[in-house]
N, C-alpha and C positions, 0 to 999 in steps of 0.2 A: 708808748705804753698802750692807749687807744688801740693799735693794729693789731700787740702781741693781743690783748681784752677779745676784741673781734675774732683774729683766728682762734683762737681756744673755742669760742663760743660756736665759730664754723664748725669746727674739729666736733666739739659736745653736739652738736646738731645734726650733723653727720654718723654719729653714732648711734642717738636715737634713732635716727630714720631707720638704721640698720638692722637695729635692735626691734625696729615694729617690723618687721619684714617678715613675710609669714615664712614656713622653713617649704623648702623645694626639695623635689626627688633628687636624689644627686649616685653620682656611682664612686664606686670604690674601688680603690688598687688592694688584690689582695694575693697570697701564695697560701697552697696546701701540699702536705705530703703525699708522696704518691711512691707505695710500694711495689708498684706493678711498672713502672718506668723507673722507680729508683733514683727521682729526683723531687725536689719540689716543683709545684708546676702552679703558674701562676692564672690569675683568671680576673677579670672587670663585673663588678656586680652593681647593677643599678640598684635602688633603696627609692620606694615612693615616700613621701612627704608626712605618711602618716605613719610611717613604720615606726618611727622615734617619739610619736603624737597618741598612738593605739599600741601598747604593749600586749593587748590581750590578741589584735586580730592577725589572723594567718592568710597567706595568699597563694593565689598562681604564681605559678613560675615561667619563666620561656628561655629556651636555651639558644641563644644565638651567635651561630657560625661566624668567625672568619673566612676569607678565603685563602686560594694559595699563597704562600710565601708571607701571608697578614701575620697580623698578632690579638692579643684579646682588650689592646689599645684601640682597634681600628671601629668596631662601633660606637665606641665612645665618642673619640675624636673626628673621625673622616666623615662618619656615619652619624654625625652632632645628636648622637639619641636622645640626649635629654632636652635638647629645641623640639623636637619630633613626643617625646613622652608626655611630659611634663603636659602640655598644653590639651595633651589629648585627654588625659586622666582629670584634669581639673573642669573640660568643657563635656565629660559623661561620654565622649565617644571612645577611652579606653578604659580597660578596669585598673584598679591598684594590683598593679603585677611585680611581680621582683623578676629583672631581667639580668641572664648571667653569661655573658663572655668569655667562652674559655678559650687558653691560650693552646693550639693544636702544634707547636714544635718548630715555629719559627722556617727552620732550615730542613724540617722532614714535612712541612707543608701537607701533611694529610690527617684523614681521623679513622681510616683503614688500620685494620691489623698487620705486621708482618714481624717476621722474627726478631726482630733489632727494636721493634717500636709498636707495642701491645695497644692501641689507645684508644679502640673502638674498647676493648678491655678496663681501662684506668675508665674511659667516661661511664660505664654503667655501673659499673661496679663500685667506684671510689670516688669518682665526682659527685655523680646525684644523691650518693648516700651521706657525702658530707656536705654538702649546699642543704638535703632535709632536714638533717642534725644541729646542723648550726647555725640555719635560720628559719624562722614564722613560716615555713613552705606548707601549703594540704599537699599532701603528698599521695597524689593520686589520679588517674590517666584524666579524668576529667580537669584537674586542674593545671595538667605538666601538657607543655608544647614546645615545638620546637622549629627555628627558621633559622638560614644562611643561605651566605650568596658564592655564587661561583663554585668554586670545591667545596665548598659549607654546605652548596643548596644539594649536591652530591651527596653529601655526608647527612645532610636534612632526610633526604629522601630514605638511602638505607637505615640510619638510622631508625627511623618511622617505621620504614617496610620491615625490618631483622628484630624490632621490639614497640610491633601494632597494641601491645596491652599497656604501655608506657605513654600513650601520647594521644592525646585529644584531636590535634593538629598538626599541620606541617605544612609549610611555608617555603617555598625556595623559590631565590630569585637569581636571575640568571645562571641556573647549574651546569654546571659541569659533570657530564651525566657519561663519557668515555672518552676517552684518551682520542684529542685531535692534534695530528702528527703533521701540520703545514701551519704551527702558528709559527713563524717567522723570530719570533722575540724570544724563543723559548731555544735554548741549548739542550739537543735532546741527547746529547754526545757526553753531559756532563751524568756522571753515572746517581747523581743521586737524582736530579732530576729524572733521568729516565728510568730508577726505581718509583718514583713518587707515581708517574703516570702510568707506568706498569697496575699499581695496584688501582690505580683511578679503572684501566678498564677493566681488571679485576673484580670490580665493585660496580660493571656498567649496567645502571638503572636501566635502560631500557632491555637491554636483557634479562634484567631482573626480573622484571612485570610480566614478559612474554614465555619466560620459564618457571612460573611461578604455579605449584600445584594449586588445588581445588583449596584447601587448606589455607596457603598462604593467601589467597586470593581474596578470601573469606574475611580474612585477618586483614587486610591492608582494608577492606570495604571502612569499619569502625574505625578506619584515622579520616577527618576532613583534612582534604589535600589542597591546595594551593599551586599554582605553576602562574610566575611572574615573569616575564621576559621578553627584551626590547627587541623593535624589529632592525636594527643594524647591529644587533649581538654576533659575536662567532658563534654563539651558540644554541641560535636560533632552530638549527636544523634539530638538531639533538632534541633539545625541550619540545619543539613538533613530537617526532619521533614518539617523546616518552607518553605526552596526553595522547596520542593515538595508541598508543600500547594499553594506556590506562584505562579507553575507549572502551577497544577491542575483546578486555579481560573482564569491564560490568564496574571497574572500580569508578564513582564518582568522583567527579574532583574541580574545580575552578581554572580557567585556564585564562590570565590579562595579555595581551601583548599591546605596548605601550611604545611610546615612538624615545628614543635612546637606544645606545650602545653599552658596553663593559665597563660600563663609570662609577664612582661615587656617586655623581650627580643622581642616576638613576636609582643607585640602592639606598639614597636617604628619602629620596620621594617614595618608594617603593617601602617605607616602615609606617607611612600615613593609609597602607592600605592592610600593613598585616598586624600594624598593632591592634585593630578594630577588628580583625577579623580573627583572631585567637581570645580575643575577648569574649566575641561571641558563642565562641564554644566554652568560656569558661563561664558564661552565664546561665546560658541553656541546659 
């Protein structure tokens, strides 16, 4: 009788502890409709600590990329965002942001438009308008940014560059900025694969920048840019390439090159630098 007494008392003890525990940001598993893909499409949405704490106050947003073949799992989990969030929004070096994961097609690996799969389309049109809609977002260029790695920091950059009055920011780490035809691990014979990178160099940021008229030039000036990227990357050469292109055109921008390759390891380290750093454009 004693033992069963004591464990309960552990068990009640155990629960208050719980029970005092202050509440943490945490993320969500969520789907929405999407008329322009004609399916539901799922998406990871972070929640700071005060969202559920402050019903009056509204926030930034940051949109952040998968890579290829990832899903809108992968910053959550691989990317352990909320070790990396949490700590930084409670210690003032990040702001209360709502951070949103969307899931880009699994097996069509990109966020390029083509005819079979609209989604540069589905995300501006019908993502951002239902993430405003249906949550506490200021919906508005100073407070919206965006960052991804690899094909994400691809899709980071156009994105940014094809809608400069949407975004504060932009952040990309290790991108994939055109289609490189000797990675070895990659099936380029498999035909959706070599639609996917079809449209990657379709979409080749550094082409981008160096054919970009007076106009667009102008427009990409008013995004603070970002360029993160290891010096054993594949994609090293490229991300060169683009901040010299960025140079060349008057565009300002950040350029890190940090010692890592194409890892997770590097893209969780590498959120201790853009969380802080999208912040500061949402404060400023």
């Amino acid at each position: 009788m004693k033992k069963i007494i004591a464990s309960i008392l552990l068990i009640c003890s155990i629960c208050v502890a719980f029970a005092q525990m202050p509440p943490m940001g945490k993320v969500e598993y969520k789907t929405m409709p999407s008329k322009i893909l004609k399916q539901d499409r799922e998406y990871a949405i972070y929640l700071p600590k005060s969202y559920s704490t402050n019903p009056d106050k509204k926030y930034p947003v940051l949109y952040l990329l998968h890579g290829g073949g990832g899903t809108h799992t992968d910053w959550p989990e691989k990317g352990r965002l909320t070790d990396v969030i949490n700590p930084l929004i409670d210690s003032g070096e990040a702001a209360d942001m709502i951070v949103v994961c969307p899931e880009a097609g699994k097996n069509f690996m990109n966020y390029f438009n083509n005819p079979d799969w609209m989604y540069e389309d589905y995300f501006f049109q019908e993502l951002v308008p239902f993430i405003e809609s249906n949550y506490r977002v200021v919906a508005d260029k100073k407070h919206r940014a965006i960052a991804g790695l690899s094909m994400g920091g691809g899709g980071t950059v156009i994105y940014a560059a094809h809608h400069p009055e949407l975004f504060s920011a932009a952040y990309s780490m290790s991108g994939y900025f055109y289609r490189h035809d000797n990675l070895f691990w990659i099936n380029f014979n498999d035909p959706v694969v070599k639609k996917v990178h079809q449209l990657v160099e379709d979409n080749n940021c550094v082409k981008y920048v160096k054919n970009a008229d007076k106009t667009k030039i102008e427009a990409m000036k008013t995004v603070k840019w970002f360029v993160d990227c290891g010096d054993d990357d594949f994609t090293f050469k490229a991300n060169t390439e683009f901040v010299l292109a960025m140079s060349e055109a008057g565009i300002p921008y950040q350029f890190r090159v940090r010692d890592g390759g194409h890892t997770w390891e590097y893209w969780h380290t590498a959120l201790y630098i853009a969380l802080p750093f999208v912040s500061n454009n949402f404060r400023n």
